[in-house]
C-alpha positions in Angstrom: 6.3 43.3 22.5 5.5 46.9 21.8 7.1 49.3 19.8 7.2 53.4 20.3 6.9 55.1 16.8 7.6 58.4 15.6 6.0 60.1 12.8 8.5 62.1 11.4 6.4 64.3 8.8 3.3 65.0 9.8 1.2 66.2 6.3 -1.3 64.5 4.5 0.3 60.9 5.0 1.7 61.2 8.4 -2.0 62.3 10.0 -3.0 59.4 8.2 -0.6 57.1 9.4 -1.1 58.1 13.2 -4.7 57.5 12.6 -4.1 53.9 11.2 -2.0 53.1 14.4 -4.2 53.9 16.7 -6.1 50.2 15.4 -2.7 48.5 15.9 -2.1 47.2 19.3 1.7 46.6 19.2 2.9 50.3 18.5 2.5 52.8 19.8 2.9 56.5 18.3 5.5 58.0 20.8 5.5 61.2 19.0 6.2 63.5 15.7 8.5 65.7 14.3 7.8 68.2 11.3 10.1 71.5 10.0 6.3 73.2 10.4 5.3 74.9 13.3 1.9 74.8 12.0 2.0 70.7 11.6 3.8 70.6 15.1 0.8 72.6 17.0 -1.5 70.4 14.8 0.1 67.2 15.9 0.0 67.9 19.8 -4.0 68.9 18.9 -4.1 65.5 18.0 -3.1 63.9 21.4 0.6 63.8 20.4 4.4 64.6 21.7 6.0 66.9 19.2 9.6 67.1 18.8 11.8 70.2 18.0 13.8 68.6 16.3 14.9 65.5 14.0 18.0 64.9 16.1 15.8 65.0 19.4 13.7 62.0 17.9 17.1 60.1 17.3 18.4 60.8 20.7 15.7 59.4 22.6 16.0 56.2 23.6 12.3 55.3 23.7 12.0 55.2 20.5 11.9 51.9 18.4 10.5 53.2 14.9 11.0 56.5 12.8 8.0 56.4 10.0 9.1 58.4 6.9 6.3 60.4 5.8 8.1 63.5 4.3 8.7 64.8 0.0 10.6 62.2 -1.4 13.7 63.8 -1.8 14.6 63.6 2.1 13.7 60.2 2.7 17.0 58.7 2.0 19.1 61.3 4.5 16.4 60.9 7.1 15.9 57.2 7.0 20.0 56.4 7.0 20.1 58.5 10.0 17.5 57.0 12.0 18.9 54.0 11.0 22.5 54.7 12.1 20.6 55.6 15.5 19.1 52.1 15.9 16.0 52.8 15.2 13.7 50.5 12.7 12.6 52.8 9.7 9.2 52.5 7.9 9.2 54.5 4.3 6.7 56.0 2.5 7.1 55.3 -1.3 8.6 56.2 -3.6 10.9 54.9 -1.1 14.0 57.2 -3.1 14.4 59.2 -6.1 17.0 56.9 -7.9 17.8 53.0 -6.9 21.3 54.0 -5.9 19.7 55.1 -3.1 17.9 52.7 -2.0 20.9 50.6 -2.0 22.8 53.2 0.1 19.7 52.7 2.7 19.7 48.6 3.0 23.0 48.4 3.2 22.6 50.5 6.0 19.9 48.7 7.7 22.3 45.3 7.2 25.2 47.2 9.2 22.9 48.3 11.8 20.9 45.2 12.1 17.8 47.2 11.7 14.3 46.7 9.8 13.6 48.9 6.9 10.3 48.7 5.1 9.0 50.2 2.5 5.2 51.2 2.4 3.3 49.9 -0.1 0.1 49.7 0.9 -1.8 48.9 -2.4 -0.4 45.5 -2.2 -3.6 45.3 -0.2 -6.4 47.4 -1.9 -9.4 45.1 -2.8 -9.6 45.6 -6.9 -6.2 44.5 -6.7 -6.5 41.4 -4.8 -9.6 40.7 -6.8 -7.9 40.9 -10.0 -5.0 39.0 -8.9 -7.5 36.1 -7.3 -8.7 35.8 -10.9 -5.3 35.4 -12.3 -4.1 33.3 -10.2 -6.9 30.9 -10.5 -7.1 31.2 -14.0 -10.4 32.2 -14.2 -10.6 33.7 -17.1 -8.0 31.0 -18.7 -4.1 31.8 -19.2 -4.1 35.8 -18.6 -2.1 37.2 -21.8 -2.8 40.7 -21.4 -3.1 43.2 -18.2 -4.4 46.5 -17.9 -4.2 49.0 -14.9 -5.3 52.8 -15.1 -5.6 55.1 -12.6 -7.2 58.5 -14.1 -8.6 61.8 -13.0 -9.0 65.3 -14.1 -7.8 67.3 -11.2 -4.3 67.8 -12.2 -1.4 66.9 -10.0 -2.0 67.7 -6.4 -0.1 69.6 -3.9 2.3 71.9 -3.9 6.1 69.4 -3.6 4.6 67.0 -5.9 5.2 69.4 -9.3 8.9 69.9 -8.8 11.3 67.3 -10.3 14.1 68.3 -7.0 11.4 66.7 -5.0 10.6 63.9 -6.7 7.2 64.7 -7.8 5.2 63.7 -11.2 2.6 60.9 -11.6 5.0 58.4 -12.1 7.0 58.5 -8.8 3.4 59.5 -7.3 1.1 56.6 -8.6 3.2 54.6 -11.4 5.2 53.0 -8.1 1.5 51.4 -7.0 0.7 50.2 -9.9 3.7 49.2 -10.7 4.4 47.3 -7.6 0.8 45.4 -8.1 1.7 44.3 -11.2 5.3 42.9 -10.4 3.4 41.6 -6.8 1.3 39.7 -9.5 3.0 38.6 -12.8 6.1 35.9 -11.7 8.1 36.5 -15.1 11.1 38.7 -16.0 10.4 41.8 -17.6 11.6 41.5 -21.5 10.9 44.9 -22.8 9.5 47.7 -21.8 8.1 50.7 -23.9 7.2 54.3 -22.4 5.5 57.9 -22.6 5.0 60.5 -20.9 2.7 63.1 -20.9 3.6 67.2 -19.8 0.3 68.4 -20.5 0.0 70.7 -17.8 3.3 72.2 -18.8 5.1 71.4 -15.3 8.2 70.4 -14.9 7.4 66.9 -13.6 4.9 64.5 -15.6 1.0 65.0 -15.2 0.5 61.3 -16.4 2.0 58.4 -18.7 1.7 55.2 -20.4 4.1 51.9 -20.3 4.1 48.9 -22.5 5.9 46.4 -20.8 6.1 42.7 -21.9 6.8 39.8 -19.9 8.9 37.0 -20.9 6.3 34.4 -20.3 4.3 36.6 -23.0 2.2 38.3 -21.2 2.1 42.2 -22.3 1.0 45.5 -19.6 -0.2 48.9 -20.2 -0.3 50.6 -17.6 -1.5 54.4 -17.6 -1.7 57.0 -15.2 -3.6 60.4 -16.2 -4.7 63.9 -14.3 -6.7 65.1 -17.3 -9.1 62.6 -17.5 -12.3 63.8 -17.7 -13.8 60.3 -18.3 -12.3 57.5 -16.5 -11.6 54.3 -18.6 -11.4 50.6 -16.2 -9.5 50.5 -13.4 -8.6 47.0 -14.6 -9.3 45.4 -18.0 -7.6 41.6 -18.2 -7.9 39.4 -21.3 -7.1 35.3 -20.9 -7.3 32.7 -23.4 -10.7 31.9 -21.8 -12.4 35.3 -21.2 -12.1 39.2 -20.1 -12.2 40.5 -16.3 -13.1 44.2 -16.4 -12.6 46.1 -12.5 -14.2 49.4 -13.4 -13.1 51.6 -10.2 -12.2 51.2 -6.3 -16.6 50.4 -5.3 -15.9 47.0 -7.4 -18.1 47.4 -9.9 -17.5 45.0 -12.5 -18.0 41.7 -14.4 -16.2 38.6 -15.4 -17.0 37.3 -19.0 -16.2 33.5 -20.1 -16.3 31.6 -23.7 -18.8 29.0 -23.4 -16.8 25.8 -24.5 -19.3 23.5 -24.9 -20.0 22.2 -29.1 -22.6 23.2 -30.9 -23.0 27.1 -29.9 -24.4 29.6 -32.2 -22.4 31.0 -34.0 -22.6 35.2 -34.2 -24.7 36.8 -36.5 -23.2 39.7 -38.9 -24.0 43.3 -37.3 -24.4 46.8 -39.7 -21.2 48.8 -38.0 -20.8 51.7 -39.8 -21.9 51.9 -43.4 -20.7 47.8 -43.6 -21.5 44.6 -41.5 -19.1 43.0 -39.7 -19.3 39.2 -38.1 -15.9 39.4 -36.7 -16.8 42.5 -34.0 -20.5 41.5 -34.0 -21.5 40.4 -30.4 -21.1 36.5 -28.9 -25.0 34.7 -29.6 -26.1 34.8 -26.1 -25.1 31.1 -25.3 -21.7 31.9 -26.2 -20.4 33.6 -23.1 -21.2 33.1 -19.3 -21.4 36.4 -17.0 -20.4 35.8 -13.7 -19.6 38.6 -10.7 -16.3 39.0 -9.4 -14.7 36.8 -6.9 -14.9 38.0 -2.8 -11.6 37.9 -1.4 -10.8 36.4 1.8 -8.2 37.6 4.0 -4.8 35.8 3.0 -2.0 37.8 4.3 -1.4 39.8 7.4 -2.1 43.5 7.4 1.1 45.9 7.1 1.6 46.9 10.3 1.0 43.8 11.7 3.6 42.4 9.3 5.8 45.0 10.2 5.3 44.1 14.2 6.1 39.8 13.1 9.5 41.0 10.8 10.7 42.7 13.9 10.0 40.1 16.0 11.6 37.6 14.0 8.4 35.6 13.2 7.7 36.5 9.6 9.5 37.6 6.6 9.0 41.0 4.9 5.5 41.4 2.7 6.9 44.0 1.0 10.9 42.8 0.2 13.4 45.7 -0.4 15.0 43.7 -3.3 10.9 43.9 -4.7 10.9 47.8 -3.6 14.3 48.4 -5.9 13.4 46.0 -9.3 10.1 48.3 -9.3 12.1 51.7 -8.4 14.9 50.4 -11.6 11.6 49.8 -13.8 10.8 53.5 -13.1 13.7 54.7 -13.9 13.7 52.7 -17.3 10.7 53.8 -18.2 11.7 57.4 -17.6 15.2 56.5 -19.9 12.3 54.9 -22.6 10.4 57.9 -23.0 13.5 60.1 -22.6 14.9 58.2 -25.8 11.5 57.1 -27.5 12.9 53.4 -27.8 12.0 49.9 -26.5 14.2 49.0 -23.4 14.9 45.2 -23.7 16.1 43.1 -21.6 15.4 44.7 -18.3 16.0 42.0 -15.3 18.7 40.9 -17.5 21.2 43.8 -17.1 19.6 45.9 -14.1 22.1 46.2 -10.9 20.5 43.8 -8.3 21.6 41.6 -5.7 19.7 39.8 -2.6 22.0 39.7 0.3 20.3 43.4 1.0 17.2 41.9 1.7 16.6 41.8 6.0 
């Protein structure tokens, strides 16, 4: 079956999502709607119907789909509304401002018997799956130790994105990605979770920030966002009893590094560091290790949008799960009450509000 789709928000993301669509077969993009004038004309350059009107969109019977592509502060009225219309809602993350929210929003999709779907789409980028193959085949041993940075030096971008009533700052921006990936990946309730942000810039939203957070199966997380980077450190830097799996940036450059187990390896020699020598920091002999590339991925999961499509058609659960959507959306607001407080937040999954009979 096909589905007619409505772009409601046509900036940056919404151009972007009409040009995604036009590769999937079962929707179809009926239209948009923005408040601009300017991004209305520019849709209908693009070969679309524009709308006058958010209450013209949920009138017309036609549609199936509202996609949320607007600042994060009007998501939640917006997608409630197309929902109470009967349409199925796609989100653009951060899905709401605060988790109360969100709940607001699935029950509403329960009531209305309606899909709502959150868009996460960095569940699918390549370093990530990449890094998550070699976890979860252990290939560099029991992973005890996770890093995931995204850095750059070009402050935060846009105009929405540096007010707090919008919902802007790097950690709504990019900390829900990263994140996400890392809750996609690590099966373990959070036990602590440790936080700072950074104001740099001297907006009123955070440029960038870094969050401990430890696992109760042991395994610890930093994970840093910055806009003042001016040299990028890994994109992904992962330690396991058995080696170290570096992903340096999005082109997958990169390395996997492994102990060599085997008896009678050489043992290193001491190295002059500094004005001493030092055997403990002085590099593996070169029988020690084994240097391997990094694993190719093979598709394993549908695409979004064709997940989306299967969901509605009753043929596949959700890729992205709402009750996954609010535990990260409660993480960020702990780590924004960590840093607030400067103090370790224990116990998170223990005490956070969360229930599954939300989830469609």
């Amino acid at each position: 079956m096909a589905y007619n789709l409505v772009i409601v928000g046509y900036g940056g993301m919404g151009s972007y999502h009409g040009k995604l669509l036009q590769e999937v077969p079962n929707i179809n993009v009926h239209g948009t709607f923005d408040i601009s004038e300017e991004r209305r004309t520019a849709s209908v350059s693009d070969g679309y119907k524009a709308y006058e009107s958010l209450s013209a969109v949920l009138a017309d019977a036609a549609v199936d789909f509202v996609l949320v592509a607007t600042p994060n502060d009007v998501h939640k009225e917006i997608a409630i509304s197309a929902l109470n219309a009967k349409k199925h809602v796609i989100c653009e993350k951060p899905v709401t401002i605060c988790s109360d929210d969100l709940i607001e929003i699935m029950e509403t999709a329960k009531c209305n018997d309606r899909a709502f779907i959150v868009h996460q789409n960095r569940r699918w980028d390549e370093d990530f799956l990449t890094m998550k193959k070699v976890y979860d085949e252990k290939m560099i041993g029991d992973v005890f130790h996770i890093e995931s940075r995204v850095q750059g030096a070009n402050g935060i971008p846009g105009d929405w994105r540096h007010l707090k009533a919008n919902g802007g700052g790097m950690l709504l921006d990019w900390g829900v990605h990263l994140l996400d990936q890392l809750l996609f990946m690590v099966d373990s309730k959070i036990a602590s979770v440790y936080a700072n942000l950074s104001y740099i810039l001297g907006d009123e939203v955070d440029d960038g920030f870094q969050a401990l957070i430890t696992f109760e199966s042991g395994i610890t997380s930093l994970i840093e966002v910055g806009t003042t980077n001016f040299i990028q450190l890994p994109r992904w830097y992962t330690k396991g009893t058995n080696g170290t799996a570096v992903i340096e940036d999005w082109n997958l450059n990169g390395k996997i590094v492994t102990q060599n187990l085997e008896e009678n390896v050489e043992a290193p020699k001491p190295i002059k560091a500094g004005q001493g020598l030092t055997k403990t920091m002085a590099p593996p002999s070169e029988k020690a290790v084994s240097i391997s590339v990094l694993p190719q991925i093979e598709k394993t999961m549908q695409s979004f949008y064709e997940n989306v499509v299967a969901v509605v058609d009753g043929k596949a659960e959700p890729i992205v799960k709402n009750e996954e959507v609010l535990r990260v959306l409660q993480l960020i607001e702990t780590i924004f009450e960590s840093a607030e407080r400067n103090e370790v937040i224990k116990d998170f999954d223990r005490v956070r509000k969360y229930s599954t009979i939300y989830n469609r």
